[in-house]
LUMGU-400141 format. One record per residue (C-alpha): residue in one letter; x negated, y, z negated. Coordinates in steps of 0.1 Angstrom, whole numbers, plus 2048, in hexadecimal, padded with zeros to 3 digits. Each point is the difference from the previous one (the first is absolute). Layout:
N
AXYZ/...
! end
This chain:
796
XD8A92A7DD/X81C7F47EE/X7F87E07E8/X81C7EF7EB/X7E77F97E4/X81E7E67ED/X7F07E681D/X7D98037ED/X80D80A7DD/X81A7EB7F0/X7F88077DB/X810825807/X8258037F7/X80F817820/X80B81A7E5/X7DD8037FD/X7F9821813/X7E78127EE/X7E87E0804/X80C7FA825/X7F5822806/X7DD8007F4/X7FD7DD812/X80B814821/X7E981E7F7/X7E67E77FE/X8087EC820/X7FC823813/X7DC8027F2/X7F77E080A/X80F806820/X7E4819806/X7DF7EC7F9/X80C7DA80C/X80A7F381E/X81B7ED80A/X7F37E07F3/X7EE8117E3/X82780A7F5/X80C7DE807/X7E57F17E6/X80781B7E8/X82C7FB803/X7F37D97FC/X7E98087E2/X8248157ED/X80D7E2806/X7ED7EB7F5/X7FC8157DC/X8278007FB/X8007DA800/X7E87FA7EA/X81A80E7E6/X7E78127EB/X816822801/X807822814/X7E08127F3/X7E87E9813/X818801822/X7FE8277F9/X7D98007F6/X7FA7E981F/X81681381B/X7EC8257F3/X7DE7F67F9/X7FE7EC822/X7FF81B81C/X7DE80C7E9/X7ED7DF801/X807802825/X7F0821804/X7DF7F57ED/X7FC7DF815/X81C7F8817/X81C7ED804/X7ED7DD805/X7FF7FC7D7/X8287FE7FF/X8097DD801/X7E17FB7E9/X80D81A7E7/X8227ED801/X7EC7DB7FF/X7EE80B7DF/X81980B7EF/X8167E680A/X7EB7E67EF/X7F48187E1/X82A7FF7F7/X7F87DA7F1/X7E380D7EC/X80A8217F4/X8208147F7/X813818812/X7F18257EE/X7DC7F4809/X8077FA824/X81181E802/X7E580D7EF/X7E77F281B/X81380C81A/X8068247F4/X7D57FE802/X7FB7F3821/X7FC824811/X7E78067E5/X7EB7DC807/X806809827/X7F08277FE/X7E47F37EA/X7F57E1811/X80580B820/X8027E381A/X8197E680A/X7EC7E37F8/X7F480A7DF/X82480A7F6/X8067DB803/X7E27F67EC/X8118177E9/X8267EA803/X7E67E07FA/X7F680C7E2/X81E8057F3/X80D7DF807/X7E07EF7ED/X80281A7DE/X82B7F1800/X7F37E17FC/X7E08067EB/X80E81E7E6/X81E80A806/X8058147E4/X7E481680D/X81280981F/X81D8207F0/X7DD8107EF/X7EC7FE81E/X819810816/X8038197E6/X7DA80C803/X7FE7FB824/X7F682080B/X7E37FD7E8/X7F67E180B/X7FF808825/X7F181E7FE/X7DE7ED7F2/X8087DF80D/X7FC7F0820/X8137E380B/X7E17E67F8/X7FA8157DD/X8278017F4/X8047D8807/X7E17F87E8/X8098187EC/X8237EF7FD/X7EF7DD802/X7EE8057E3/X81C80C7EA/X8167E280A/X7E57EB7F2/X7F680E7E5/X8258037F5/X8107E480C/X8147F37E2/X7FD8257EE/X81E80D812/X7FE8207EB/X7DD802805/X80A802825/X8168187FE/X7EA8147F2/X7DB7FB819/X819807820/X80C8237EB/X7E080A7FC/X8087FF7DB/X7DD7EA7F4/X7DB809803/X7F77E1817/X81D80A819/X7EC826801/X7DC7EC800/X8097EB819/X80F81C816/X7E38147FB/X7EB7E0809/X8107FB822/X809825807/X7ED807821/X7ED823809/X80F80F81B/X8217F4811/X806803825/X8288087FE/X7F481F7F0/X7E980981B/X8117F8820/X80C81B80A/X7DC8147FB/X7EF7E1812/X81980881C/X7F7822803/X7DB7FB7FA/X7F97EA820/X81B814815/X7EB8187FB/X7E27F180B/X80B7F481D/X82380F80A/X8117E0801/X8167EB7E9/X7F17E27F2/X81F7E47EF/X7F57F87DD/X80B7E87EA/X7F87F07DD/X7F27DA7F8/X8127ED7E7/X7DE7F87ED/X8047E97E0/X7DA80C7F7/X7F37E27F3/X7DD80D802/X7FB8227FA/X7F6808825/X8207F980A/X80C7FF825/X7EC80E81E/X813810816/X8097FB822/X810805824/X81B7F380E/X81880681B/X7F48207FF/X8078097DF/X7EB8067E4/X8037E57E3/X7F18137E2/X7FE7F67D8/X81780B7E9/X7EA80F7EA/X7D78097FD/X7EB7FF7E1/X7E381B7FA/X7DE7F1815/X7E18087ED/X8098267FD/X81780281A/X8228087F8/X81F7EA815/X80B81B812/X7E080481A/X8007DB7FE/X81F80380F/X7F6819816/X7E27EE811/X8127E1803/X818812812/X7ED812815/X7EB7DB80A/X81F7EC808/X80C824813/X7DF7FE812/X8077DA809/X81E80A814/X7F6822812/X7D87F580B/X8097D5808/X8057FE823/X7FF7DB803/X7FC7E27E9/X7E37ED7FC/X7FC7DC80A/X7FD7E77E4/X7F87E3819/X7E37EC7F3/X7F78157DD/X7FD7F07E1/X8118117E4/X7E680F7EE/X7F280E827/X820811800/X7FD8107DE/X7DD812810/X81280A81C/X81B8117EB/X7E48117EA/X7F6814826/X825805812/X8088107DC/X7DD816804/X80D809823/X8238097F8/X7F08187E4/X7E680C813/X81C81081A/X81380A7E5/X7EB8177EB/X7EF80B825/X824813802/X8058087DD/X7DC7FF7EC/X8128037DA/X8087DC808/X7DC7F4801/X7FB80F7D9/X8257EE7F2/X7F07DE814/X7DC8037F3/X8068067DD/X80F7DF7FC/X7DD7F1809/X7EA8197ED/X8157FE7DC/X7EC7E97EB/X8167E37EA/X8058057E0/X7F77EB7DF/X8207ED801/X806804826/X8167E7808/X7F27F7825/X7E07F57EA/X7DF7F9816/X8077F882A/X7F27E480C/X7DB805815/X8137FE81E/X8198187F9/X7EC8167F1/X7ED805824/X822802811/X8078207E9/X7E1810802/X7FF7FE826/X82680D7FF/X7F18227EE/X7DD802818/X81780181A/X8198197F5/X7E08157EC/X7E080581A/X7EF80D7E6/X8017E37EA/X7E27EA7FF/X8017DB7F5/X7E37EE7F0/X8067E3818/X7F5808822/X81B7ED810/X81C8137F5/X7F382080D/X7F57F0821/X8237F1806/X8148247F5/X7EA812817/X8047EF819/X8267FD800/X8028257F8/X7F0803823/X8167EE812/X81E80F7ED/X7F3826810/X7FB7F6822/X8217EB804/X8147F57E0/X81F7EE814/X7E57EF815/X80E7DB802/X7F87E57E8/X7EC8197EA/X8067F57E3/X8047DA806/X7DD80280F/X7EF8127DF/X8137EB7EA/X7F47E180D/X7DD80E805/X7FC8087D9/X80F7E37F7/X7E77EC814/X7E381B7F0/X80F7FF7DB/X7FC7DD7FA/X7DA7FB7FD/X8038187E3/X8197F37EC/X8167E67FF/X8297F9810/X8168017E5/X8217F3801/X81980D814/X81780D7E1/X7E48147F9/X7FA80C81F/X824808802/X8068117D9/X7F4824811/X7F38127DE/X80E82380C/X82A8047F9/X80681481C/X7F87EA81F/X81C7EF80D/X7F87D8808/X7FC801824/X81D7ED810/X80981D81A/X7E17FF811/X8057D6806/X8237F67FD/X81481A812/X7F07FB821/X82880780E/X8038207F0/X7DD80F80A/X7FF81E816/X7ED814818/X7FB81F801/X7FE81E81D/X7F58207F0/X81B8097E2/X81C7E980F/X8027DB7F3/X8107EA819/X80A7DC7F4/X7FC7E5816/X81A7FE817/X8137D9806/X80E7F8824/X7EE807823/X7DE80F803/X7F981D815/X7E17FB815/X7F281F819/X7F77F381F/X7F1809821/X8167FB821/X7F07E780B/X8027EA7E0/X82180D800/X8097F0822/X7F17E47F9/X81B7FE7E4/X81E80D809/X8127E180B/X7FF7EC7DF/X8008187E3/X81B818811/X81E7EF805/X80D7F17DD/X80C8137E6/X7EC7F67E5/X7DD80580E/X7E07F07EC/X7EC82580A/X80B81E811/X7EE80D81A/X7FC826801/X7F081781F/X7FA8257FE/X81D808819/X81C7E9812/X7ED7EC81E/X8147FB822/X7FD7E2817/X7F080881E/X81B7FA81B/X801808827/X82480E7FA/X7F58287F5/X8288047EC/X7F37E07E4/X80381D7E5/X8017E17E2/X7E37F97EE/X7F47E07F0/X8108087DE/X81F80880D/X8027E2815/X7EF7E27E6/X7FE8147E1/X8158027E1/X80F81E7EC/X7DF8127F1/X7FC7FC7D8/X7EC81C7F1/X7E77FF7E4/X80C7FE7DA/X8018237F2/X7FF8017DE/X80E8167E6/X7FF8067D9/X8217FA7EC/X80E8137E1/X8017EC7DE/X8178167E8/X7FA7EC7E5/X7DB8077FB/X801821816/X7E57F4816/X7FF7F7827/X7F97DA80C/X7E580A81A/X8067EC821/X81B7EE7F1/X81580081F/X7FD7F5823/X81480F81F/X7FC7F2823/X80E81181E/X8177E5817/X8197FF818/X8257F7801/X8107F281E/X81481581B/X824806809/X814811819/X7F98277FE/X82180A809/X80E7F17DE/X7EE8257F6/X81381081C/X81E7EF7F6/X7FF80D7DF/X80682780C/X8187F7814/X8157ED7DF/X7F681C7E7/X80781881E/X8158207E8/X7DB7F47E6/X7EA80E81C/X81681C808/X7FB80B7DD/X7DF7FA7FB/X7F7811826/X8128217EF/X7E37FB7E4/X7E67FB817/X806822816/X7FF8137DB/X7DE7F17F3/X7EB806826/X7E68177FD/X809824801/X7E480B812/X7F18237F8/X8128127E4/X7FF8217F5/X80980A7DB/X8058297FE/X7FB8117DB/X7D57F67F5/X7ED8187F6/X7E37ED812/X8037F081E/X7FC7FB825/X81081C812/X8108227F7/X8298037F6/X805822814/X8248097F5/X7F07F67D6/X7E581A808/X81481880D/X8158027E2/X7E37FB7E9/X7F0820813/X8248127F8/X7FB7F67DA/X7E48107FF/X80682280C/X81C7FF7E9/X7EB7F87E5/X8107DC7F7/X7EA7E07FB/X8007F181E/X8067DC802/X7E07ED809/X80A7E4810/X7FD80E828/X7F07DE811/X80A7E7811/X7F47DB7FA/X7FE7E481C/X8027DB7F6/X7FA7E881B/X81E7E27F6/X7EE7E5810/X8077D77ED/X7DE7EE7FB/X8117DF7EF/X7F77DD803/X8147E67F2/X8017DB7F9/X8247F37FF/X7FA7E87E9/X81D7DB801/X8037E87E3/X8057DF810/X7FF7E67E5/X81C7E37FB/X8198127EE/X807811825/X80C7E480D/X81C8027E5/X82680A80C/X81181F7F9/X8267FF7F9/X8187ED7E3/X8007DC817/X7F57E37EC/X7E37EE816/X81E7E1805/X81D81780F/X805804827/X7F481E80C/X7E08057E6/X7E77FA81F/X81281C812/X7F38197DF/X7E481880B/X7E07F87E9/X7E78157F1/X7EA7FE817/X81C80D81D/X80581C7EB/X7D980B7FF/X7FD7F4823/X81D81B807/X7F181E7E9/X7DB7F680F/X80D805820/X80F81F7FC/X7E280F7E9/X7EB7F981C/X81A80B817/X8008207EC/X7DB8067F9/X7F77F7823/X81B81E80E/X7EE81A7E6/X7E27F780E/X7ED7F67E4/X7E17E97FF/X80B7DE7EC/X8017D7801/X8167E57F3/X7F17E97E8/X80A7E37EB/X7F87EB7E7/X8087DC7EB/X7E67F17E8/X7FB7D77F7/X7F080E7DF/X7E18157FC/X7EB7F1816/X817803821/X80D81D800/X813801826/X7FD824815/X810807821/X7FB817816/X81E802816/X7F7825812/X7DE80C7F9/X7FB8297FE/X7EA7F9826/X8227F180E/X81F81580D/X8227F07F5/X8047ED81F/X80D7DA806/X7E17F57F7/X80480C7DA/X8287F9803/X7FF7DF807/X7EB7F87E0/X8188157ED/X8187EE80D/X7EE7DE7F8/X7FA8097D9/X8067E57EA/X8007FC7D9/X7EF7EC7EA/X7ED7F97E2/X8018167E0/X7F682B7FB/X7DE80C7F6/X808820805/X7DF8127EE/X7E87EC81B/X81280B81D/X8058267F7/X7DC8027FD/X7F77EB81F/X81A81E813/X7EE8177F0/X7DF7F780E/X812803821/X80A8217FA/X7E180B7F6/X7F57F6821/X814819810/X7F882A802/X81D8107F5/X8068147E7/X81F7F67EF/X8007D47FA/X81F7F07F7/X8097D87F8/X8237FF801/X80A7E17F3/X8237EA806/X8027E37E9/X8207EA7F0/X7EE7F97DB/X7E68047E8/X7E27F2805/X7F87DB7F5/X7ED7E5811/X7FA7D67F5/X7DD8047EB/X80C81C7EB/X81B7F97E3/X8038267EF/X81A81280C/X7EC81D7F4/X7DD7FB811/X807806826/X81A81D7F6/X7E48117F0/X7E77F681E/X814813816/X80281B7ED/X7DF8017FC/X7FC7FE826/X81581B804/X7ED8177EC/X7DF7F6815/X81180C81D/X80B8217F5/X7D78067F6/X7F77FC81F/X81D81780C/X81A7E280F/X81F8077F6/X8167E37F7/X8267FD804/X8167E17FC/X8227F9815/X8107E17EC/X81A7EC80A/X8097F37DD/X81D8137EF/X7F77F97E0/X7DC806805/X8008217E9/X7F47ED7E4/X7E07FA80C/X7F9812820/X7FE8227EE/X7E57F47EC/X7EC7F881C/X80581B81B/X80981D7E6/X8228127FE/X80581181B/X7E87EA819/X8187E4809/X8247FD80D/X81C7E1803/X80E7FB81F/X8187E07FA/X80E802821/X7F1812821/X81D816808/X7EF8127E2/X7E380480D/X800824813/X8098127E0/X7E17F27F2/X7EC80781C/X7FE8277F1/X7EE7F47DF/X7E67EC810/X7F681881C/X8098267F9/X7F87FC7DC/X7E27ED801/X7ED81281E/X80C81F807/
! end
């Protein structure tokens, strides 16, 4: 893409090529990890820079160190980038925001998270106007800072240098350089134990481990106020975790890390449903936390017993002189040590109670632990037995859990929405729209005539097999379905998606349901033979050179079926002459026979509908321009033409997606069907629509094929573009999604192979599909010398 940067930069004299140049080299790398709107922000944002007059360095600094801040934590953070700096101009000269900019990739890698990075830009903006003299030193050490800092530690580290030197600008100058001892006391004062940037990435692996799945992590902007800091916590699915982790009475940050990890992990895989809050009082809640946490552990470290020793040492450490939790309340202290009878049988409490009330719920944990209201039952049941023994502390209390690594609680109660439930290993959300009910056929006749007729049913009424009406006439051959009903919509099947950027798999992250499109006239199909009439010729040549050959045999083995006679004849000669004989006297047979299913595989999203030819949309004659979609109406018909005449087992597919969860599948000819009118005329009705998740759909015709028994599988896929679709704004996500996809396939042995319509689509399409997998066919009289590379090459 060509960009005539003189529109964004103005500062830059046209003579200037070498810095146009690394502007362009720059643009190009941007290109690659924002989207369209993404670029827009950041052209805005080089704008915006070369207005504010403060010189080419800090246009230069911007347009370079951008495309890495973006990598770290996306492209949401442009505008405020551009904002801060924007308003830091007035405060500050030109070198120091230059300065801060030429730092922001370093502030993005180490923080680690969108909404930090702006508590980061906030800061900024209050040290300007507190100490500025303070801000050139500190950008200066901040790799230092940052990599002993978190965000909360670095802003009272700066807050207290800005008022200790408020009118001693050179003492300033030299706390934010790290230059006086109170700037090192300080720092080592607030410098926290473990960090989680520095541990992501093990974290990752660590639960993936455990339980095969990804799980999204992110870190909390904690200020630390107190020194227990943040709890962490769930929500929407992703796991909110502090920044950083002090040593707890012996135990290093790391494992606390790892068990608080592994709880909020255990939150999300073993919660089927939420509990109901209805008529509990706050602190009856907090009891019935204490046992949904006991439950969620309890099938955790059933599957994997190390967990059971990281959990329990955090309740068998004893505090310390100085601990800084000091002495629990009576209360709380009965809540913890019925938290560790639970998880340790062998533990025996002085108070009778505690042991009574672990027992018990370890009983009822082994014979059914996802037995309905389990744990809002116990909870309310000790709470009721707790209080004769000591008395209800205030809900703060109740609510200040003494262990770090227990998250606060507000996925079991809050998300009620986002709950799941679960059938075996497969987690199916709750699905919005009509309900499916099973019925008998009486119910169902009872029924039929006021939920079947409308299009937008309240519940859809499903029988084992298609009911007929019982008529005198013997030739009724419609059944009730086909007479009232509406186009079946089949369950949601759900699939996993491929994040690149932290190399892990969103499970279930996508939803495909199987619908129908309306019909058309099947001869259009015919028709389009009889227009690309010389086409067919050509590819009918093709056809009669890949059929099935039969029995072949193959002279020169030296093992095989049958006996060459004429080879061992002269090998008998060699030998009475005394020559080696040449070994190779059998004959092999090879039975040529095509086991190949395929799924022809039709991109119909709305850039189909688009016109191809040089008319502007507002001369006479643009309506008259075949679209994209006549073109892939033309080449499906003549694949499937094609394939059909072979004889090969395959079905015509489609797809469209309304983001991830609707991703649209049709099945226009099924493998069960012959290509008869029935399949033509809803070829013939194809329409397009909506946007391309291509990843979703290449799986979802890869569970097809793997429905079928053949021994050779192939998706051959026709497209116009790349994928994209409305909820997803990196160019670079869904690209490497279907990438990923097609790598799954070829695991389970499915061969992939992509027939795009784009001309320019070599940029990206070879990425995808691999060198030599895809092929552009721009027009479809170019189609039959393709048809060699998808079919003789591929199987055979």
């Amino acid at each position: 893409m060509s960009i005539d940067f003189s529109e964004y930069v103005s500062c830059l004299s046209a003579e200037d090529h070498e810095h146009r140049e690394a502007l362009e080299s720059s643009y190009h790398e941007a290109s690659r990890v924002m989207s369209p709107r993404g670029l827009q922000n950041y052209l805005e944002g080089m704008r915006a820079m070369c207005t504010l007059g403060r010189g080419q360095d800090l246009v230069l600094t911007y347009v370079q160190e951008m495309p890495g801040v973006v990598k770290e934590v996306g492209e949401d953070v442009i505008p405020d980038i551009v904002e801060a700096l924007m308003k830091l101009s007035s405060h500050t000269s030109g070198t120091v925001i230059t300065l801060m900019m030429a730092n922001m990739p370093l502030a993005a890698q180490r923080l680690g998270d969108a909404e930090v990075m702006r508590g980061y830009l906030k800061l900024l903006h209050q040290l300007a106007g507190k100490a500025p003299r303070g801000l050139r030193p500190m950008m200066e050490v901040l790799d230092e800072l940052l990599s002993k800092l978190t965000l909360g530690g670095l802003r009272r580290w700066a807050m207290w240098g800005a008022q200790a030197h408020q009118r001693d600008l050179d003492g300033q100058m030299a706390y934010f350089g790290l230059n006086t001892e109170s700037a090192k006391s300080v720092l080592q004062r607030e410098r926290r134990g473990t960090l989680f940037i520095d541990n992501q990435r093990r974290l990752n692996f660590y639960l993936r481990a455990l339980w095969a799945r990804a799980f999204l992590m992110r870190p909390t902007a904690g200020d630390y106020e107190t020194k227990r800091g943040l709890k962490p916590f769930i929500e929407d699915f992703q796991i909110h975790i502090p920044d950083a982790y002090d040593p707890f009475r012996g135990i290093d940050g790391m494992e606390i890390y790892r068990a608080a990890a592994a709880h909020a992990a255990a939150h999300l895989v073993y919660t089927r449903e939420a509990i109901s809050g209805e008529q509990l009082s706050q602190a009856q809640m907090r009891f019935i936390e204490l046992f949904e946490d006991a439950r969620i552990e309890y099938l955790a470290y059933q599957e994997f017993p190390g967990l059971r020793k990281l959990w329990l040492s955090f309740y068998t450490t004893q505090p310390g002189k100085d601990d800084e939790f000091g002495q629990p309340h009576e209360m709380m202290d009965y809540m913890l040590r019925v938290t560790r009878a639970i998880m340790d049988p062998d533990y025996n409490d002085p108070q009778p109670l505690i042991s009574q009330v672990a027992g018990e719920f370890r009983t009822k944990l082994e014979a059914d632990p996802y037995a309905r209201n389990l744990s809002w039952m116990a909870g309310v049941d000790f709470y009721n037995r707790i209080l004769a023994l000591a008395p209800l502390p205030s809900v703060r209390i109740l609510s200040d859990w003494p262990i770090p690594y227990r998250d606060d609680n507000r996925y079991i109660w809050e998300f009620v929405d986002n709950m799941f439930i679960s059938q075996g290993d497969d987690y199916i959300p709750e699905q919005q729209g009509p309900k499916r009910r099973y019925v008998s056929v009486m119910e169902f006749v009872d029924e039929i005539d006021s939920e079947m007729t409308h299009g937008n049913p309240d519940e859809i009424l499903v029988l084992s097999s298609e009911l007929f009406p019982y008529e005198d006439d013997l030739e009724t051959t419609k059944s009730w379905n086909q007479m009232e009903g509406v186009e079946p919509v089949s369950d949601p099947y759900h699939y996993h998606e491929w994040d690149y950027q932290v190399q892990l798999a969103r499970p279930d992250w996508a939803t495909v349901i199987e619908r129908r499109q309306g019909k058309a006239d099947p001869e259009r199909m015919d028709e389009i033979l009889v227009k690309h009439k010389p086409i067919a010729s050509r590819i009918r040549h093709l056809i009669d050179a890949m059929q099935p050959q039969g029995i072949v045999r193959r002279r020169g083995y030296e093992e095989g079926e049958e006996l060459d006679l004429n080879a061992a004849v002269r090998a008998m000669i060699d030998i009475r002459r005394g020559i080696m004989p040449d070994p190779r006297i059998n004959i092999r047979i090879t039975r040529h026979v095509r086991d190949l299913s395929i799924v022809l595989l039709l991109d119909l999203s709305e850039s189909t509908n688009l016109k191809i030819g040089d008319l502007d949309p507002d001369d006479e004659g643009y309506s008259e321009q075949p679209s994209v979609l006549d073109l892939t109406r033309e080449a499906s018909g003549l694949l499937a033409w094609a394939i059909d005449s072979i004889g090969d087992n395959f079905a015509v597919h489609g797809f469209a997606s309304d983001g991830r969860h609707d991703v649209q599948y049709y099945r226009f000819k099924d493998f069960n069907e012959g290509y008869n009118d029935e399949a033509k005329a809803r070829m013939a009705g194809m329409k397009g629509g909506l946007s391309t998740r291509m990843g979703a759909a290449l799986r979802h015709a890869g569970w097809h094929l793997t429905q079928q028994a053949a021994q050779k599988r192939l998706v051959l896929l026709v497209t116009d573009g790349e994928p994209a679709d409305i909820d997803e704004r990196d160019p670079q996500y869904l690209r490497n999604d279907a990438k990923k996809a097609v790598e799954d396939l070829a695991m389970k042995g499915i061969h992939t192979y992509c027939l795009t319509l784009d001309p320019n689509a070599d940029r990206y399409v070879a990425r995808i599909f691999g060198e030599n997998n895809y092929s552009i066919v721009d027009n479809v009289e170019r189609l039959p010398e393709r048809l060699p590379n998808v079919f003789a090459a591929i199987t055979g």
